[in-house]
N, C-alpha and C positions, 0 to 999 in steps of 0.2 A: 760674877755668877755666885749665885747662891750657896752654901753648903746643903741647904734643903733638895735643890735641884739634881746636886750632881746624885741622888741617891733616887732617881726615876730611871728605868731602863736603859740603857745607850747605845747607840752603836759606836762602838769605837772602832778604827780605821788605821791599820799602821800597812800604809804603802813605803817601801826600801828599794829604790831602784840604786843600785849600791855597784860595788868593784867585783872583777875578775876575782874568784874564788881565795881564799888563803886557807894556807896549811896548817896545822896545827903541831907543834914540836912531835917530830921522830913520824910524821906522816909524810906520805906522797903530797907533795900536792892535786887536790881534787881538780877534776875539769871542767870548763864551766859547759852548762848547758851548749850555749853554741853564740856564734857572736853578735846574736840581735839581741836575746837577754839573758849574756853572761853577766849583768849590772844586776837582772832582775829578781825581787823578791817581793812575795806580799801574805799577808794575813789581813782577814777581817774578822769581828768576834765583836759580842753583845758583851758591854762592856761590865754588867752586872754580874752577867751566869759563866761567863767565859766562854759559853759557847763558839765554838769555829763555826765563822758562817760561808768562810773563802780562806783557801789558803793555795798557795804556790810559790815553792822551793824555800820555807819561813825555816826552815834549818839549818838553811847551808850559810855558810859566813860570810861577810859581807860589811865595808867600812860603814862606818856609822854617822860620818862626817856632823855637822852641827848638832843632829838630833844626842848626840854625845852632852851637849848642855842642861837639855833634861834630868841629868844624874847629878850634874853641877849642881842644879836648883835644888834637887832634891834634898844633898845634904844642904845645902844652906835652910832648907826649909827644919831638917833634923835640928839641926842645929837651934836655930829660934826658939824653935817649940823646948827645947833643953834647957834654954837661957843662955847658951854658950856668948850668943852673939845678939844684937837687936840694930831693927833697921832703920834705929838712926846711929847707929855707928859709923863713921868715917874711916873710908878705907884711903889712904896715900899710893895711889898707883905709881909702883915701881918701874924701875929700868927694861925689867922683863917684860912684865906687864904690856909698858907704851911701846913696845917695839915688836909684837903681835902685828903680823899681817891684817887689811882689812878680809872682811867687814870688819869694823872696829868705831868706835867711841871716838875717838882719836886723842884724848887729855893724854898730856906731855908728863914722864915721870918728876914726881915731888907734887904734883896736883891729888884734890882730894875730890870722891864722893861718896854720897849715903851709900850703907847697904843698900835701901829699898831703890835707891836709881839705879846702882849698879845690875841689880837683878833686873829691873823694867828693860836698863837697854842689852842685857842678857837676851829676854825673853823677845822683844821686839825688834830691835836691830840685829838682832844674832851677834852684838859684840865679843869677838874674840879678847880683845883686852880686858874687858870686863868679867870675863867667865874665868880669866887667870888671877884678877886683882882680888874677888874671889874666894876661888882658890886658897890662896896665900893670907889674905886676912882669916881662913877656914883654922888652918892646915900649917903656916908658915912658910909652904913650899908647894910649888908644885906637885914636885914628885909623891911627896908623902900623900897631898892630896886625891894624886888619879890612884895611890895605892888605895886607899879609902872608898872611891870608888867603884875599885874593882872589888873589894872585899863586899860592899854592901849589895852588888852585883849580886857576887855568888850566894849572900842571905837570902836575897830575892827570889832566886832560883833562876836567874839569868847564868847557865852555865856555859855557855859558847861566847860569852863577854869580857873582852880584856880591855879598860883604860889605861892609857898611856898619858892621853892630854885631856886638860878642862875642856876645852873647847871646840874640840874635833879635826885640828888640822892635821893634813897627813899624816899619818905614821904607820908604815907596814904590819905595826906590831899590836895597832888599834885592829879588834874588831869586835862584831856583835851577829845577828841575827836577826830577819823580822817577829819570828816569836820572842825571842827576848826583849825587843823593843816594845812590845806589844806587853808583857809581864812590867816592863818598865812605867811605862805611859798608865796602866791600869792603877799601880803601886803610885804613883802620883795623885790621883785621883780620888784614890780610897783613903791615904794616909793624911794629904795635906789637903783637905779639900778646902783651908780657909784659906790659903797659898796658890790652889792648883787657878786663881782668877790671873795671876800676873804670865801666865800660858794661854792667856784668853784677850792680853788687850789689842786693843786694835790700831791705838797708836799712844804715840808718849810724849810729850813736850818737854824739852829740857834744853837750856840756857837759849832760849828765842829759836828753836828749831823744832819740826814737829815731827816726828819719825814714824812711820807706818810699818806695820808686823809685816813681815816677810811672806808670811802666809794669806796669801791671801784668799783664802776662802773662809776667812771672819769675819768679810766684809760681803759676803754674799745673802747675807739673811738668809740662810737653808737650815739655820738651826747648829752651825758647828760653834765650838767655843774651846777649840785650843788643835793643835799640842806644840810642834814645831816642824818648821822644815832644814832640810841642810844640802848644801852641795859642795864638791870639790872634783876636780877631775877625773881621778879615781873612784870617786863613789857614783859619781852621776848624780841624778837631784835624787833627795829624801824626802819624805813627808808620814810625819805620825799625825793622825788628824782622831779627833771626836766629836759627833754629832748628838742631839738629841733631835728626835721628829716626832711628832705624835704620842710623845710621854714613851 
């Protein structure tokens, strides 16, 4: 997608069907709505004006689960744009890294790839290895990296947002918000718009296999072109989505 394009009106669409409520340090724990959607949250908004066009329960907290790699990308994308890093660099996936649950890439630690594939099967396979190996070429370490995260969060004004991991899996201490996701996914958009196409592909080939985006409503022709989905059994599915229709 264009950089021309993404600067025509949008609807952008962050649905969070996400976990039983968390607490916040030195709080009660909140209660969820009730048990059909204690997962549930959603925001809708024009992706230019910010306009709310829909919104329900987009403040209460909520795991973030893959939709967590969106931030991953993000700094990598900071990063490029910096010079820090470039996407023929060769990342050596570690120990840590190859022993990521799937979804996942699957390369055995001491194997290597580009930034720009690690990020593609980021983006479309949701690989979890990938979004650590990452990481760690970012950052040198995980931890330091989801600190980084969390920091560029709160620049963002994502204030209900804590990372813990690159790539979203479990962790009680992860969480987020559909507004904030929704601050998030926009902040992708507007910053790296010449970045924000590797959140739009639709599928990827790499070493004789051809991998299709998890999301599937990029393959609908309705006019969407990104963002990501995620699920875990605590979060339930996720889906940040944006469309363009009728300019």
């Amino acid at each position: 997608m264009s950089p021309s394009s993404l600067r025509k009106p949008a609807l952008f669409t962050a649905l969070l069907a996400c976990s039983a409520l968390l607490p916040t340090v030195g709080q009660t724990p909140p209660v969820a709505q009730s048990s059909d959607n204690s997962k549930y949250a959603s925001v809708v908004l024009d992706a230019t004006s910010g306009e709310v066009l829909f919104s329900r329960f987009a403040d209460e907290r909520r795991y973030p689960a893959s939709i967590t790699k969106v931030m991953t990308l993000y700094l990598a994308y900071e990063a490029l744009e910096e010079g820090r890093i470039k996407l023929t660099d060769q990342l050596t996936v570690s120990p840590r890294a190859a022993a990521q649950p799937p979804s996942k890439l699957g390369l055995a630690a001491g194997q290597s790839i580009s930034l720009d594939d690690a990020m593609r099967a980021t983006a479309v396979r949701s690989a979890n290895d990938m979004a650590v190996a990452i990481a760690e070429h970012i950052a040198g370490n995980e931890a330091e990296f989801t600190s980084r995260m969390t920091a560029k969060a709160r620049e963002l004004g994502m204030h209900s947002t804590r990372f813990t991991t690159a790539n979203g899996l479990p962790d009680t201490r992860q969480a987020t918000t559909a507004n904030d996701l929704a601050i998030l996914s926009r902040a992708v958009m507007r910053d790296y718009p010449q970045y924000y196409r590797y959140l739009g592909l639709h599928d990827w080939y790499f070493n004789g296999r051809d991998y299709r985006n998890t999301n599937g409503l990029l393959a609908t022709g309705r006019g969407y072109d990104g963002i990501k989905t995620g699920f875990t059994n605590a979060s339930g599915y996720n889906l940040s989505a944006s469309a363009v229709r009728n300019n």
